[in-house]
C-alpha positions in Angstrom: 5.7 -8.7 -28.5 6.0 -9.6 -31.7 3.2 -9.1 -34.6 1.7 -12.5 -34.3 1.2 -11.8 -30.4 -2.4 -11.9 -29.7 -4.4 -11.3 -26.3 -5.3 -14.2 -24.4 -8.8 -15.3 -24.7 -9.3 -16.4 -21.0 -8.6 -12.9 -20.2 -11.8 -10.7 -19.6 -12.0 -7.6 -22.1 -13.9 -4.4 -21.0 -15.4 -1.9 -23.7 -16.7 1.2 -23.5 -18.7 3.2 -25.8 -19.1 7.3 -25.9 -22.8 8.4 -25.7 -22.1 11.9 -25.3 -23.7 14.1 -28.1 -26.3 11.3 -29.5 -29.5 12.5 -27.8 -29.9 9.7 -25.4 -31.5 10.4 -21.9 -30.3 8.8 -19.3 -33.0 7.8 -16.5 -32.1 9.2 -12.8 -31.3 6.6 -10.1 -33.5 7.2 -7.1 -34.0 6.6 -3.3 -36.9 7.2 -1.3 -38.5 6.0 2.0 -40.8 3.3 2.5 -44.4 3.6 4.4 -42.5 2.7 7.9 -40.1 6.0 7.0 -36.8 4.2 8.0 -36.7 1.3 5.1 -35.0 3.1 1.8 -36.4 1.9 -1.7 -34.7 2.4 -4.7 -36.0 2.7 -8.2 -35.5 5.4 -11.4 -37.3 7.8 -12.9 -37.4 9.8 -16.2 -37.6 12.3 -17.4 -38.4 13.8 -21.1 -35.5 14.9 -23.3 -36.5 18.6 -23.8 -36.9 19.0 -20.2 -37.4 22.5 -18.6 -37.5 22.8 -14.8 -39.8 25.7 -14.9 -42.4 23.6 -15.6 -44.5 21.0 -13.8 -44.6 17.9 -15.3 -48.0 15.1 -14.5 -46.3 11.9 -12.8 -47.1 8.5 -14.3 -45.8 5.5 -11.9 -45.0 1.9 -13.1 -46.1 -0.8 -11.1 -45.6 -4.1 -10.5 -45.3 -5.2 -7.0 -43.9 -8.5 -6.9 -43.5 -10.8 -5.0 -41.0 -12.4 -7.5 -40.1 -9.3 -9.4 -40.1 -5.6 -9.2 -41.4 -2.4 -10.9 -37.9 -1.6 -12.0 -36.9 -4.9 -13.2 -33.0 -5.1 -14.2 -30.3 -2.7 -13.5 -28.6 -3.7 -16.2 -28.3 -1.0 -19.0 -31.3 -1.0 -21.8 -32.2 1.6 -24.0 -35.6 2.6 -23.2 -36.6 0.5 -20.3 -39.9 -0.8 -21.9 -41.9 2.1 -22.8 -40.5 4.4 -19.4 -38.7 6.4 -20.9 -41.2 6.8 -24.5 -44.1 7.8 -21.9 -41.3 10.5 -20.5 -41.0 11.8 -24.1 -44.7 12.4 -23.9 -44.1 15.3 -21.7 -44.3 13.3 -18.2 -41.7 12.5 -15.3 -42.3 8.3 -15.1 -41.5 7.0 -11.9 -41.0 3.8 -11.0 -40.3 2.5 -7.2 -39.5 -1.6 -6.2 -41.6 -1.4 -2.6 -41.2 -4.2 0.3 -42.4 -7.4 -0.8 -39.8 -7.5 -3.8 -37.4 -9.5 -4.4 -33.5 -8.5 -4.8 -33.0 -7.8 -1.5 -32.8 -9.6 2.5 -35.0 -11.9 3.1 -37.1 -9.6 5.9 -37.8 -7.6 2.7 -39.3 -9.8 0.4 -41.0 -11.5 3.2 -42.5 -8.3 4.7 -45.8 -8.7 3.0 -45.9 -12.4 2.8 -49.5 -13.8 3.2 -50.7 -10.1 2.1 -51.4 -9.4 -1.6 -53.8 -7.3 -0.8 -50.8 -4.4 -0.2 -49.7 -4.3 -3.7 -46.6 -2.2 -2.4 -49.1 0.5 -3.1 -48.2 2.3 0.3 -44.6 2.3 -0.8 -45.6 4.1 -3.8 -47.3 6.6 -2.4 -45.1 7.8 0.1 -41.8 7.4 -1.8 -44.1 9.8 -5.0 -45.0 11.9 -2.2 -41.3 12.3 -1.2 -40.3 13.1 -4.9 -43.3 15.6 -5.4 -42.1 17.7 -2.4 -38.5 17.6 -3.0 -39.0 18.6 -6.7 -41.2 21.6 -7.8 -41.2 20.4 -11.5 -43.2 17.1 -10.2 -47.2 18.0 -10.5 -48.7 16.3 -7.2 -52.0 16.7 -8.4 -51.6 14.8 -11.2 -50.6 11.5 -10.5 -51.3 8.5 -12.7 -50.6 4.8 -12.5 -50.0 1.5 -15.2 -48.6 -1.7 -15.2 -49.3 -5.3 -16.9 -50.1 -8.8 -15.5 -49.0 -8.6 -11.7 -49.2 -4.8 -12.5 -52.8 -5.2 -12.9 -52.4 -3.5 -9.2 -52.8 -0.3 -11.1 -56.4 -1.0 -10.6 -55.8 -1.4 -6.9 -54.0 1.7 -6.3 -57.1 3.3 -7.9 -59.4 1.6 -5.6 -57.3 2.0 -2.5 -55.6 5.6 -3.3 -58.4 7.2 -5.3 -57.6 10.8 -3.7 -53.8 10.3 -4.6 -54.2 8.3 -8.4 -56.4 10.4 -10.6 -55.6 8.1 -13.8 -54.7 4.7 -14.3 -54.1 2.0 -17.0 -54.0 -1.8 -15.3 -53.3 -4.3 -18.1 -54.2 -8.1 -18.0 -54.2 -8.1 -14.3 -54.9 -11.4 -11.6 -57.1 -8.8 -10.0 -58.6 -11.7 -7.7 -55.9 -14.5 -7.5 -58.6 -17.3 -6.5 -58.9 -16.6 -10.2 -55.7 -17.5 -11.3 -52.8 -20.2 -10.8 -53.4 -21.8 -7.2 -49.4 -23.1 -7.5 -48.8 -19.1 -7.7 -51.7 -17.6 -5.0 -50.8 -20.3 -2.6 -47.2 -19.9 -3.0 -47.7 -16.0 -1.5 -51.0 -16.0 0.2 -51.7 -19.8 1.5 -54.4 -21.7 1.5 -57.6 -20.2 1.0 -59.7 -20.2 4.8 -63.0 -19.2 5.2 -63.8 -17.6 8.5 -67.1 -18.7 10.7 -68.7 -15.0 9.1 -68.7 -16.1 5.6 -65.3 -14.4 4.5 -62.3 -15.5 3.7 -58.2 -14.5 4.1 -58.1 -13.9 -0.3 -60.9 -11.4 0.4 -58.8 -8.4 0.6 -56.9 -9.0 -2.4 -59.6 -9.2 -5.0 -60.4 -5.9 -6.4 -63.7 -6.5 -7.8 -64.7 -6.0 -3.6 -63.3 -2.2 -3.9 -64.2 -1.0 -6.9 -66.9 1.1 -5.6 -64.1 3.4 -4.7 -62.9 4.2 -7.8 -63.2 7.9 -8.6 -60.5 8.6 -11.7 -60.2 7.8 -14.9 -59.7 3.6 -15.6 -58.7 1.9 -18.3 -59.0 -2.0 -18.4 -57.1 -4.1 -21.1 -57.4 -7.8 -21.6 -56.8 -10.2 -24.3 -59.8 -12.3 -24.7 -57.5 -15.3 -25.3 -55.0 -14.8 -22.2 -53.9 -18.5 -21.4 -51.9 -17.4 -18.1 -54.5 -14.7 -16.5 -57.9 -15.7 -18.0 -59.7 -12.7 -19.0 -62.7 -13.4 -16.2 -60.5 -11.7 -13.7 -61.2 -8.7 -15.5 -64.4 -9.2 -16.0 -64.6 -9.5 -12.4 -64.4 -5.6 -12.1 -65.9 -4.5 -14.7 -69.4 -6.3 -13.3 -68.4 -4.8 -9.9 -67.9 -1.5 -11.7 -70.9 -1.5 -13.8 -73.5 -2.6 -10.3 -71.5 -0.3 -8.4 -72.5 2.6 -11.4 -69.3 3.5 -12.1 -67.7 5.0 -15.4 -64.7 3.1 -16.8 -63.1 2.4 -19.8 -62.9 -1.4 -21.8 -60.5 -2.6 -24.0 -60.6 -6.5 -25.1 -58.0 -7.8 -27.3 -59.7 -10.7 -29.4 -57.7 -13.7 -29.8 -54.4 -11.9 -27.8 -53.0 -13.6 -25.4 -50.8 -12.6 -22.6 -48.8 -9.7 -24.0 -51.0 -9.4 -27.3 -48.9 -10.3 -29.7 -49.6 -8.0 -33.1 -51.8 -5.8 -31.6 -49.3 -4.8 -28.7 -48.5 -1.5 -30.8 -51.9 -0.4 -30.9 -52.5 -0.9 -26.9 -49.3 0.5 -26.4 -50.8 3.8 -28.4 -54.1 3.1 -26.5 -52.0 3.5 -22.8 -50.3 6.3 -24.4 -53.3 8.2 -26.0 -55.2 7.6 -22.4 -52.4 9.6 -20.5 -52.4 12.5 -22.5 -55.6 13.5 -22.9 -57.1 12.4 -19.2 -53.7 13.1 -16.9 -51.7 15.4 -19.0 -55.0 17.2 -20.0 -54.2 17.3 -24.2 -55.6 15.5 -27.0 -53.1 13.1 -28.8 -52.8 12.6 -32.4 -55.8 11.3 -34.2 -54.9 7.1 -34.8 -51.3 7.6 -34.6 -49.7 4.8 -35.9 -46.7 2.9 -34.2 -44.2 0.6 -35.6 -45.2 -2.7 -37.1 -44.9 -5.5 -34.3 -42.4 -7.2 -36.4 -40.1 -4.6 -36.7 -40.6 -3.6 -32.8 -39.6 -7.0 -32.0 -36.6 -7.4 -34.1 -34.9 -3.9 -32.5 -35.8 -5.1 -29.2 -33.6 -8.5 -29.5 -31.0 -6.2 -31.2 -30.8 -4.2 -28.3 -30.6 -7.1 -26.1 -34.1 -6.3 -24.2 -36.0 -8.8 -25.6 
C-alpha cells in the first residue's frame, strides 16, 4: 500500500489498553446458588486493594432487587462501579448478587417473583452470602451489612425479614410501601390492589412499615424531603412504625433533594460510608471528612463514561 492508503472506516477497530502496574483493582466475577439450590446467580464482588487473606473482612451487600434492573447493573467495564469498589477500599469485601425476579435473563426468571414484591430477592442474598462466607475464610459471617437506593430501599426489608443475618443496613429513598408510590409501576409487578373479606390486602406483605417491629441492627434511613419520584412519606411510613414499635434508628432528611440529592450526594455518600465503619466494621471514621465537590464528581463520572 502506498502512503496515502488509509483503513477503511466501515471496518470495526478494536483497542486495547495495558492496566498492569497502575493500582487498579479489578472486581471478582462470581456465581452462587439461588434459595431453590439448583438456579445459579451471578454477580461481583470486591475486594480492597491492600488485601490480605489472613484477615476477615465485614461483608457489605448491594441491593437492588428489580424487577426491571439488578444489583449489579451493567457488565460493561466502569471504573469503580458506583461506590462498590470505594466501600471495598474502606476495608470491606462488597458483594453484590442479581437474585430471581431480575431481568437479563429467561423469562421464568424474571417472572419467578411476579405478583410478589414482598421477596425483595432477599432469600437469594442470603443464601448465595452464605455460600461465599463458607467457601472463603477471609469473609466475616457475623458481620454482615446491607445498602441500596430507590428500589434498593429493600435494605430496610432485608433488616426486617433477616434481622439475625443483617446486623447493619443503609436503605436510601426507598418505595418501602408501593401503594405509596407510582400505581403505573406497583401495578405493573404486583396487580391490582384486592382487599380480602378479613380486612387485608395482597400489597400487605410488601410494605415495610408492617415489619419493622423486627428490626434488631443498626438502620439508617435517607430521604430527600423533596423526592418527586418516591415521596418522602414512604419513609416516613417506617420511621412512625419504628418509633410506636420503640425502636432505635437512625434519620437523615435531605431538604430540598430530590431523588439522587443533587449537591449534597457527597455528604450522604460520606454519611453511608461513615455508618459502615463505625457500626459494622466496628471503627470510628474521620471526623467530617470531606469528599469531592459534586461538580467535579460529576464531570469525572461522564468522563469515565458512567454517568
Amino acid at each position: 500500500m502506498g502512503k496515502e492508503a488509509r483503513l477503511d472506516p466501515y471496518f470495526a477497530a478494536l483497542y486495547r489498553v495495558n492496566f498492569d502496574g497502575t493500582g487498579m483493582k479489578l472486581l471478582t466475577p462470581i456465581t452462587v446458588k439461588a434459595r431453590d439450590g439448583k438456579t445459579d446467580l451471578y454477580g461481583f464482588l470486591f475486594k480492597p486493594t491492600n488485601f490480605d487473606v489472613t484477615k476477615k473482612y465485614p461483608v457489605i451487600d448491594h441491593i437492588y432487587p428489580g424487577p426491571q434492573t439488578g444489583s449489579c447493573g451493567s457488565r460493561s467495564f466502569t471504573a469503580a462501579h458506583k461506590d462498590m469498589q470505594s466501600l471495598a477500599e474502606l476495608g470491606f469485601v462488597v458483594v453484590c448478587i442479581d437474585g430471581m425476579g431480575t431481568p437479563g435473563r429467561s423469562k421464568s426468571f424474571h417472572d419467578a417473583l411476579y405478583g410478589d414484591m414482598a421477596d425483595n430477592t432477599i432469600p437469594d442474598q442470603v443464601a448465595g452470602i452464605k455460600q461465599l462466607a463458607a467457601k472463603y475464610a477471609w469473609m466475616d459471617g457475623e458481620r454482615m451489612g446491607i445498602y441500596g437506593h430507590s428500589g434498593g430501599g429493600a435494605a430496610a426489608a432485608a433488616m426486617f425479614h433477616a434481622p439475625e443475618f443483617f446486623k447493619v443496613g443503609v436503605s436510601e429513598s426507598g418505595n418501602h410501601d408501593n401503594r405509596e408510590y407510582e400505581d403505573d409501576w406497583a401495578e405493573k409487578w404486583i396487580g391490582l390492589l384486592k382487599a380480602n373479606s378479613d380486612g387485608t390486602t395482597n400489597y400487605d406483605s410488601q410494605a415495610n412499615e408492617n415489619f419493622a417491629k423486627n428490626l434488631k441492627g443498626r438502620l439508617l434511613l435517607v430521604h430527600g424531603t423533596m423526592d418527586d419520584n418516591v415521596p418522602p412519606n414512604n419513609t416516613l411510613l417506617v420511621v412512625d412504625a419504628l418509633i410506636k414499635a420503640n425502636k432505635d434508628f437512625d434519620l437523615l432528611l435531605v431538604p430540598n433533594a430530590a431523588h439522587d440529592y443533587g449537591a449534597a450526594t457527597p455528604y450522604v455518600t460520606r454519611r453511608r460510608w461513615d455508618y459502615f465503619v463505625r457500626y459494622l466494621a466496628g471503627g470510628e471514621p474521620p471526623a467530617e471528612y470531606r469528599m469531592k465537590p459534586y461538580a467535579e464528581q460529576q464531570a469525572a463520572l461522564k468522563w469515565s463514561g458512567e454517568q
